[in-house]
C-alpha positions as CSV (number, residue, x, y, z in Angstrom):
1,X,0.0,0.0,0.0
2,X,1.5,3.3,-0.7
3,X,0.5,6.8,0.4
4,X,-0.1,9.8,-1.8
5,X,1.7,12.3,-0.2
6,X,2.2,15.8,-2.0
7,X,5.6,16.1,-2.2
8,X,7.3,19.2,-0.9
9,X,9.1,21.5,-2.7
10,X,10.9,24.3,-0.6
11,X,12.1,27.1,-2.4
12,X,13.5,30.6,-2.2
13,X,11.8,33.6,-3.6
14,X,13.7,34.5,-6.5
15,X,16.0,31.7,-6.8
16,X,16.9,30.9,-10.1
17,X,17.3,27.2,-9.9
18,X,13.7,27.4,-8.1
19,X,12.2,28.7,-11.0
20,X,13.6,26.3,-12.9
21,X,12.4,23.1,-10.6
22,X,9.4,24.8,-10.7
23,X,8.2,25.2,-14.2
24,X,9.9,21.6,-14.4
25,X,7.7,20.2,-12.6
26,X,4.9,21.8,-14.3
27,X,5.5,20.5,-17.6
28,X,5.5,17.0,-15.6
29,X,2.1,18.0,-14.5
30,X,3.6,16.9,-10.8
31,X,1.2,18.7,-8.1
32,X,3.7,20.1,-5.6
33,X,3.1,21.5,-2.1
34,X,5.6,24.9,-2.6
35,X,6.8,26.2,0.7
36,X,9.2,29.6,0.7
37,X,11.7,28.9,3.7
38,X,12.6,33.1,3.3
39,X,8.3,33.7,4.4
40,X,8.6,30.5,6.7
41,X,11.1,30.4,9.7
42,X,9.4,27.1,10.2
43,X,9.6,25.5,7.0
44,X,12.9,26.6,6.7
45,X,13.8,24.9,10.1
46,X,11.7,21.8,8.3
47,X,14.1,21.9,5.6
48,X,17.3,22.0,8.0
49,X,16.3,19.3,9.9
50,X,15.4,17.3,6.8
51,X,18.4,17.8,4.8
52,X,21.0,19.4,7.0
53,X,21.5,22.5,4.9
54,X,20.3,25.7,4.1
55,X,20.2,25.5,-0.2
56,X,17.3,25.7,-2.5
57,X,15.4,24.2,-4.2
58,X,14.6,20.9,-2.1
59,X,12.7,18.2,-2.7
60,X,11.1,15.6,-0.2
61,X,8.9,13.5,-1.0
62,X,8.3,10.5,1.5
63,X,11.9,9.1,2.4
64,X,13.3,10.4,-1.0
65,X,14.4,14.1,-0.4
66,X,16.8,16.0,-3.0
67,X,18.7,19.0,-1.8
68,X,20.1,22.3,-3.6
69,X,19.6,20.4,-6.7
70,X,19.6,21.4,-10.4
71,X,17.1,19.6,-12.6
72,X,19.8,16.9,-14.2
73,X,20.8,16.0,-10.9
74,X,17.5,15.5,-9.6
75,X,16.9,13.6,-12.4
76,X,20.2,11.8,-11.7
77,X,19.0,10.9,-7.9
78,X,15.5,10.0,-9.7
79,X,17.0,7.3,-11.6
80,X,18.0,5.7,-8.4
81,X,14.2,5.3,-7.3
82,X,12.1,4.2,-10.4
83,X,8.9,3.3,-8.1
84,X,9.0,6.8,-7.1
85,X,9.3,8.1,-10.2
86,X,6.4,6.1,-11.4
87,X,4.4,7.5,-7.9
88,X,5.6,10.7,-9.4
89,X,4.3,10.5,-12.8
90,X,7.4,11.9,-14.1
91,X,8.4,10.9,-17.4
92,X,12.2,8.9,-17.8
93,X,14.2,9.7,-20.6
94,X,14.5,6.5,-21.8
């Protein structure tokens, strides 16, 4: 049984590489709960304690979580977990 859980993206106003995660997901049609850790001291402190860093964008979903990533290498780490890709509905390359 697996639970559908929005996944979590936490961004930075104004963060290029935010943007970018952003309208990438999009085009994958992926539903994304967007938190600003700059608005939120809480999800920022979230973030911290789920990633042990500071950098945007990051991605948790469930126990997969991506941090201060650039698309390719999110993609990369996504590679690593086909099931959640496929929970994901993002499309592989392949």
């Amino acid at each position: 049984m697996s639970r559908k859980n929005t996944p979590i993206l936490y961004i930075k106003s104004g963060c290029p590489w935010c943007r970018e995660a952003l309208s990438f997901f999009n085009s994958q049609g992926v539903d994304i709960d967007i938190r600003d850790v700059l608005e939120s001291p809480k999800d920022m402190d979230a973030m911290v304690a789920l990633s042990g860093q500071t950098k945007t964008p990051t991605f948790e979903y469930e126990d997969f979580v991506v941090a201060d990533f650039a698309i390719d290498e999110f993609l990369a780490e996504l590679d690593e977990f086909p099931e959640v890709r496929q929970q994901l509905g993002i499309a592989s390359d392949g």
